[in-house]
Backbone bond lengths (Angstrom), bond angles and torsions (degrees), N, CA, C in turn:
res aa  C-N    CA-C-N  psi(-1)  N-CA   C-N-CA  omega(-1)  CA-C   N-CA-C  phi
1 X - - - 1.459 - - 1.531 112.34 -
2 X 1.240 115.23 29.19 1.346 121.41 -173.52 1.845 104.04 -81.51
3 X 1.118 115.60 -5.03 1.524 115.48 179.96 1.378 105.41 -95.68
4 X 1.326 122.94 -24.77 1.379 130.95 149.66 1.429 139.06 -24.98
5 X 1.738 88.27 -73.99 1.611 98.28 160.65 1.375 114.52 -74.15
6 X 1.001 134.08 -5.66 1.452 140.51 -170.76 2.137 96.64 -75.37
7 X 1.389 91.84 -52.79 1.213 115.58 -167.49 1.720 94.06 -61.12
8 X 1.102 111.47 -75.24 1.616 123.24 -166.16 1.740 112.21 -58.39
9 X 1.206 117.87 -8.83 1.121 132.62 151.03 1.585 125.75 -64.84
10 X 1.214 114.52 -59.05 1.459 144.94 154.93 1.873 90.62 -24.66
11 X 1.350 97.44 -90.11 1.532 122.84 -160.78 1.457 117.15 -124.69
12 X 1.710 122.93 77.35 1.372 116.24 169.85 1.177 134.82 -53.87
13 X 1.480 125.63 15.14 1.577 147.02 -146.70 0.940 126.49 -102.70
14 X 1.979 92.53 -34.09 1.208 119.70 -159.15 1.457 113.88 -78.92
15 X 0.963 130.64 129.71 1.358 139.43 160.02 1.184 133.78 -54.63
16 X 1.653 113.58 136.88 1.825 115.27 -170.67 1.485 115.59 -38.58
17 X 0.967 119.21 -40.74 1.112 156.02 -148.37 1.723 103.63 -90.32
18 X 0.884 112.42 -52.21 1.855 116.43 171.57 1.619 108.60 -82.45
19 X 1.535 118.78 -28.46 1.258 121.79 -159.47 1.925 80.38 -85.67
20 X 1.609 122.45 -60.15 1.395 100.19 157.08 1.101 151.77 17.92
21 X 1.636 108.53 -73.29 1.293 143.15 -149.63 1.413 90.51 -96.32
22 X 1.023 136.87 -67.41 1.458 153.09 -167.28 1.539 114.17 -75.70
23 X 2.017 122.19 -1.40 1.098 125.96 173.31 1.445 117.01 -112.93
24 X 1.629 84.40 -17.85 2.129 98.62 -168.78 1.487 109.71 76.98
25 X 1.224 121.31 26.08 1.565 134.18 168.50 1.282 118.37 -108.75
26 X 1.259 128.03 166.25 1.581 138.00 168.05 1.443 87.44 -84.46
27 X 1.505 80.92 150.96 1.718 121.64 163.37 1.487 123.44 -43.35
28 X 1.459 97.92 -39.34 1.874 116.92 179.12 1.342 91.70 -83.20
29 X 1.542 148.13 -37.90 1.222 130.62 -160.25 1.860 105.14 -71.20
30 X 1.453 86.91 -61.88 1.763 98.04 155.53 1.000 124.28 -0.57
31 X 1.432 105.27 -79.49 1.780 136.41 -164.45 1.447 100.75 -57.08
32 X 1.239 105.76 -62.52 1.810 103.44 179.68 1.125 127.28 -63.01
33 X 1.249 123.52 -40.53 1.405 135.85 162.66 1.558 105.89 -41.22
34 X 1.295 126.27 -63.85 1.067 142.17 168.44 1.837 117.71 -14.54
35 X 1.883 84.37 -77.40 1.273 111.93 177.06 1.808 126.10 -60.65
36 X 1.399 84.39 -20.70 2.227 109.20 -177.24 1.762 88.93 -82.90
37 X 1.352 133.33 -20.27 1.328 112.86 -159.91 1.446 97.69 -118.02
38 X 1.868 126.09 -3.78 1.316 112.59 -172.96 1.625 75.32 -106.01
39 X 1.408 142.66 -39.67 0.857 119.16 -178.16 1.579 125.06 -65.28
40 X 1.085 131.66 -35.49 1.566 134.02 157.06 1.526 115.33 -54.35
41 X 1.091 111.18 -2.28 1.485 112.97 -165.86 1.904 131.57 57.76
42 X 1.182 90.48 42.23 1.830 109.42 -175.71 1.181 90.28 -81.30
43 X 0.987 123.13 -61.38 1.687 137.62 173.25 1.279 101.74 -84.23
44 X 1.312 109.69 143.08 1.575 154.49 -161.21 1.350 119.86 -114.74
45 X 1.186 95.07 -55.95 1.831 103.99 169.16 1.797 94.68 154.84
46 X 1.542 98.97 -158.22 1.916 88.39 -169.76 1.610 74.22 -136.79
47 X 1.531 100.05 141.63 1.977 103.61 171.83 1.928 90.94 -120.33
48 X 1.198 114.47 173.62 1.266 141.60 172.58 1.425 120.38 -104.75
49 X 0.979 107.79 123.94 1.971 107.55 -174.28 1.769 95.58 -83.00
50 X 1.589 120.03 107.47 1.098 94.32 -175.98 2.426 94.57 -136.01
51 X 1.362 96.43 113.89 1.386 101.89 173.26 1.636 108.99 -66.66
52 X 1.773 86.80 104.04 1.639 97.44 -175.64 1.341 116.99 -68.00
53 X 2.013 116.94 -26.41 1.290 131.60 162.54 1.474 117.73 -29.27
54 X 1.225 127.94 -35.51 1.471 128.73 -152.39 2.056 91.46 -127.07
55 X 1.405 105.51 -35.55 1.675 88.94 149.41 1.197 144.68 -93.55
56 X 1.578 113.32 28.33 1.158 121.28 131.85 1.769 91.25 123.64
57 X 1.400 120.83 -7.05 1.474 123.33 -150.94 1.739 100.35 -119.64
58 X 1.385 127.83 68.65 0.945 128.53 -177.30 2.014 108.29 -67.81
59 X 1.377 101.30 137.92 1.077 125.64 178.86 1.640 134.23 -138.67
60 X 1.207 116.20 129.72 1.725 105.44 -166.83 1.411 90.98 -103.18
61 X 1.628 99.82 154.47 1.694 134.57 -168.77 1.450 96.71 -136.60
62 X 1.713 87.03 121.48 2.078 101.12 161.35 1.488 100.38 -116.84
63 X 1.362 103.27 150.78 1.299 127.88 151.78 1.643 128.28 -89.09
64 X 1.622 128.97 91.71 1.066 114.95 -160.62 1.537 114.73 -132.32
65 X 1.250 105.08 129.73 1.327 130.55 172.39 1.216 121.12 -58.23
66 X 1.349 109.13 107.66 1.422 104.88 179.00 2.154 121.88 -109.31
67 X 1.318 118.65 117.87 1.182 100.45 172.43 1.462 117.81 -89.13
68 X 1.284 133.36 117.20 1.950 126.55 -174.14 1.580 98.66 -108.60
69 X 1.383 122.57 175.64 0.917 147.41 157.72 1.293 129.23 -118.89
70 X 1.411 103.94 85.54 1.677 118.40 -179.53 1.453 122.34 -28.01
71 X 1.523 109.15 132.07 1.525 98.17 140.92 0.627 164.96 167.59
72 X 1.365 140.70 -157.33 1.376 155.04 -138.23 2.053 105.11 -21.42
73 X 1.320 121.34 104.62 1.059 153.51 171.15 1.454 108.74 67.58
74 X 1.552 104.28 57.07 1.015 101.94 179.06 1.810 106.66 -175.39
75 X 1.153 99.05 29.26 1.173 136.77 172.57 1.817 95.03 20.50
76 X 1.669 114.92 -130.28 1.251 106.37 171.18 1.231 133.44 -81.12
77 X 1.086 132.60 -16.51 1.485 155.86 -157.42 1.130 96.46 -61.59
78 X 1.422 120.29 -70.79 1.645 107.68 164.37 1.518 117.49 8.41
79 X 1.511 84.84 -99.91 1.384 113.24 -172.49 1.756 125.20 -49.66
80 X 1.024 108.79 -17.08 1.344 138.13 -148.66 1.860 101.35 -97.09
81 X 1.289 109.70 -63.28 1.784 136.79 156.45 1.320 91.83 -49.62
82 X 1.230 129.78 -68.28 1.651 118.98 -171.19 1.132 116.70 -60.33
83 X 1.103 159.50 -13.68 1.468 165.38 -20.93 1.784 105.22 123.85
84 X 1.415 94.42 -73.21 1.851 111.56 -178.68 1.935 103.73 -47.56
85 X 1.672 103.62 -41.76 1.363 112.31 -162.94 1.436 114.16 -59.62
86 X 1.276 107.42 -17.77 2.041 114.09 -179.64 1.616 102.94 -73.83
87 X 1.424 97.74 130.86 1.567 105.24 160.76 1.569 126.64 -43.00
88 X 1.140 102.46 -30.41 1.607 108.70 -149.69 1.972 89.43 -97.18
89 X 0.909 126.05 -26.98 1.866 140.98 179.11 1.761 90.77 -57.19
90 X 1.162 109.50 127.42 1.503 115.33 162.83 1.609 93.93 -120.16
91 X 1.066 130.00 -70.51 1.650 124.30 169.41 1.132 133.79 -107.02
92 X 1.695 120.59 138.92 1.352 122.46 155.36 1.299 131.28 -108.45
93 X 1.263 121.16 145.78 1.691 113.45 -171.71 1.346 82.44 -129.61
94 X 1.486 117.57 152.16 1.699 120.36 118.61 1.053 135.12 -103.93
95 X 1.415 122.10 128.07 1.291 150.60 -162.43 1.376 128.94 -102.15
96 X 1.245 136.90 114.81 1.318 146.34 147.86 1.633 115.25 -27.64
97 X 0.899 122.29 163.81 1.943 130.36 -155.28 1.493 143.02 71.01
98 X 1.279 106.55 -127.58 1.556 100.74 157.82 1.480 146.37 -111.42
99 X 1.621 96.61 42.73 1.382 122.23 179.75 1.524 100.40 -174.15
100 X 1.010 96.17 141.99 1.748 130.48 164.77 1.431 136.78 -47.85
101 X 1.614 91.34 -53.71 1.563 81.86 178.30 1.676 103.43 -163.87
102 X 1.451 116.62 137.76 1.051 109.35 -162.61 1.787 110.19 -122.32
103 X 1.585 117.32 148.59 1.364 119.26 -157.56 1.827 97.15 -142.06
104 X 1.478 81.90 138.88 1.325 96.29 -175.87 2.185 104.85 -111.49
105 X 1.319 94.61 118.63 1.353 80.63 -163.09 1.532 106.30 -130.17
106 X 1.548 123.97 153.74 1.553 123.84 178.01 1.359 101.78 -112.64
107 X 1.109 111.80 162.00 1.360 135.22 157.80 1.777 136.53 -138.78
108 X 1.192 161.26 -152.55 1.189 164.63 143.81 1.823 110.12 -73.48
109 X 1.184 129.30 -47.59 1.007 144.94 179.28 1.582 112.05 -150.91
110 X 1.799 101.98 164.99 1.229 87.15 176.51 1.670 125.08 -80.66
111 X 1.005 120.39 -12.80 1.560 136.74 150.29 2.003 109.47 -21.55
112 X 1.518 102.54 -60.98 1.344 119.07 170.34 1.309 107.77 -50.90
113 X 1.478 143.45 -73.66 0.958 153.68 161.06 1.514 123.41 -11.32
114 X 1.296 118.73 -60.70 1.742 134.62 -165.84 1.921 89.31 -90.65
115 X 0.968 122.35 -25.06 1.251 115.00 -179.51 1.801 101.34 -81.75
116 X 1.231 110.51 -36.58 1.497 107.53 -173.41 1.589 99.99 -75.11
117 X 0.869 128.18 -40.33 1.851 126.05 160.11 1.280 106.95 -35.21
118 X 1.200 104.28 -80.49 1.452 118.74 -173.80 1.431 125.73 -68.41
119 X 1.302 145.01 20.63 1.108 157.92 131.85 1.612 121.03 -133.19
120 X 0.757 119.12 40.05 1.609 140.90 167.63 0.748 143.34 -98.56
121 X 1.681 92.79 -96.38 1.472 153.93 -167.28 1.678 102.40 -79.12
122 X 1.668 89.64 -92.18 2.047 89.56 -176.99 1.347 108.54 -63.69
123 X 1.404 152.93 -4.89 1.605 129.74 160.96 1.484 123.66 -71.13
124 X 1.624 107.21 4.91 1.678 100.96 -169.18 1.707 98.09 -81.14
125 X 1.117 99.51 140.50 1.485 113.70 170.45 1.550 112.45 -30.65
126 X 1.243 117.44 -71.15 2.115 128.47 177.62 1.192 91.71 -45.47
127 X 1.595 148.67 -51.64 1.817 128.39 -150.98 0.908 116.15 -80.09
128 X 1.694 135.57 119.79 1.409 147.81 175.10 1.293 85.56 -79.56
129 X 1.508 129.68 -79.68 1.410 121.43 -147.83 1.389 112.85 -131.72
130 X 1.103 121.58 173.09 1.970 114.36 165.20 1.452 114.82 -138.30
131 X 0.874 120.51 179.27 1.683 122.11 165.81 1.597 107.96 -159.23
132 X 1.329 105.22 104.25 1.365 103.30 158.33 1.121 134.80 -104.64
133 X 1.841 122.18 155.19 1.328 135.17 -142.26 1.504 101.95 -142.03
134 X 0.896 152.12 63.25 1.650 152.71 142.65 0.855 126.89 5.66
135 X 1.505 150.78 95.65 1.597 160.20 -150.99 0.988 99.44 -86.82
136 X 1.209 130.75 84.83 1.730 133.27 175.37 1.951 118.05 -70.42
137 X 1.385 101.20 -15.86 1.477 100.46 176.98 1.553 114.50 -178.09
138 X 1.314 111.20 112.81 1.262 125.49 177.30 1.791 127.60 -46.55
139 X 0.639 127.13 85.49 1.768 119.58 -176.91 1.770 118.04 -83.89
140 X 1.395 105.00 -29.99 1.510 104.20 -160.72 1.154 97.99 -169.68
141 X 1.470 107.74 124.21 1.955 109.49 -171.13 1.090 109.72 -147.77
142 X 1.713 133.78 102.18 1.396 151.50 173.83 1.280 99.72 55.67
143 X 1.756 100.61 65.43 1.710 125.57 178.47 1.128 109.85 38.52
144 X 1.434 119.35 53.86 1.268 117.17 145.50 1.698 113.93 -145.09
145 X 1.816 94.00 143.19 1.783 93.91 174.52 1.299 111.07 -44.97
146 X 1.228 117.65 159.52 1.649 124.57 158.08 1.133 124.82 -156.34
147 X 1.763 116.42 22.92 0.989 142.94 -167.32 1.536 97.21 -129.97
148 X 2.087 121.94 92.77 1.335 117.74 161.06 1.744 147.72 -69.98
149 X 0.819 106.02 -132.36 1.525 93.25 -177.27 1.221 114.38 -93.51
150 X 1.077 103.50 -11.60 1.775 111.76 167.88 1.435 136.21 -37.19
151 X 1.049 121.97 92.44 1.366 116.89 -165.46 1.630 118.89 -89.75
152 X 1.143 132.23 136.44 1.830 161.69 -150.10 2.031 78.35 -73.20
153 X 1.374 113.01 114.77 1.834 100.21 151.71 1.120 137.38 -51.09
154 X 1.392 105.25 -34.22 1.771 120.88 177.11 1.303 91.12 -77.34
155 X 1.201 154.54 13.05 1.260 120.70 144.04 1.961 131.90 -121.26
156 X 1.345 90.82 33.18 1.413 124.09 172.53 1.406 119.08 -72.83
157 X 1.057 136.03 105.62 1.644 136.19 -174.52 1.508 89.69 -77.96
158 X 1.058 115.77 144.95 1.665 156.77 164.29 1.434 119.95 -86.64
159 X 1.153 125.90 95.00 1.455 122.94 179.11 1.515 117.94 -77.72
C-alpha cells in the first residue's frame, strides 16, 4: 500500500472512495489501511499548505543552525525533545556536516525571532553556537508552488 501513502501525500482530500478507484480496492480496504498506518504511526496527521501572506497573517521564518554538545548517553535527543517543546519550533532535523541540528522556526516579526534565539534558544546548556538565516521569500513548499503570477517591480525593465 505504498502507492497509497504515496497518493495521500500527493492529496489528503482525497476520498476513500477515489483513493479506491485509483488503487483497484474497496473503500473498506482503504479505510483500514488508512486506520493500520495512523494507528502505527505511518501517518502523522494531514496539515494544509496555507500562504498566510495572502490570508492576511504575515509571519517571518528562520532557518537555524544549531551546533549542541551531546550528552553523555543520550546522544542528541536530549537536546533535540527540548528543542521540539518551544512554540515557535515547527522542525527539527539532525544533520550531518557543519552543524547538528537544524530548525525551522516562525515568529510575529523578525524582532520575535532573534529574541527567541537569544533567550531560549542560545542559553540551553547543549548550544555551542547558532546561525540564523531569514526566509525572505517562499518559492516551493512540500512540492508545491507558492509563488503566483505575481511579478517582483524591481524586476521590471523600463523602456
Amino acid at each position: 500500500m505504498d502507492k497509497l501513502l504515496t497518493l495521500l501525500e500527493d492529496n489528503a482530500r482525497m476520498s476513500n472512495e477515489q483513493l479506491a478507484v485509483m488503487l483497484g480496492k474497496s473503500e473498506e480496504e482503504v479505510a483500514a489501511a488508512i486506520a493500520g498506518y495512523e494507528k502505527d504511526g505511518v501517518i502523522h496527521g494531514y496539515k494544509t499548505l496555507i500562504d498566510w501572506e495572502k490570508a492576511g497573517r504575515d509571519l517571518v521564518t528562520a532557518r537555524i543552525e544549531i551546533r549542541v554538545s551531546p550528552k553523555k548517553d543520550r546522544g542528541f535527543e536530549e537536546i533535540a525533545e527540548t528543542i521540539m517543546e518551544f512554540d515557535e519550533v515547527e522542525t527539527v532535523y539532525l544533520m550531518s556536516g557543519g552543524y547538528d541540528l537544524a530548525l525551522t522556526v516562525t515568529g510575529k516579526t523578525f524582532k520575535d525571532v532573534a529574541l527567541f534565539v537569544a533567550h531560549k534558544l542560545s542559553p540551553l546548556d547543549s548550544v555551542l553556537s547558532t546561525a540564523t538565516h531569514f526566509v525572505l521569500r517562499k518559492y516551493k513548499e512540500r512540492g508545491f508552488r507558492v509563488v503566483g503570477e505575481e511579478r517582483d517591480e524591481r524586476s521590471v525593465t523600463l523602456l
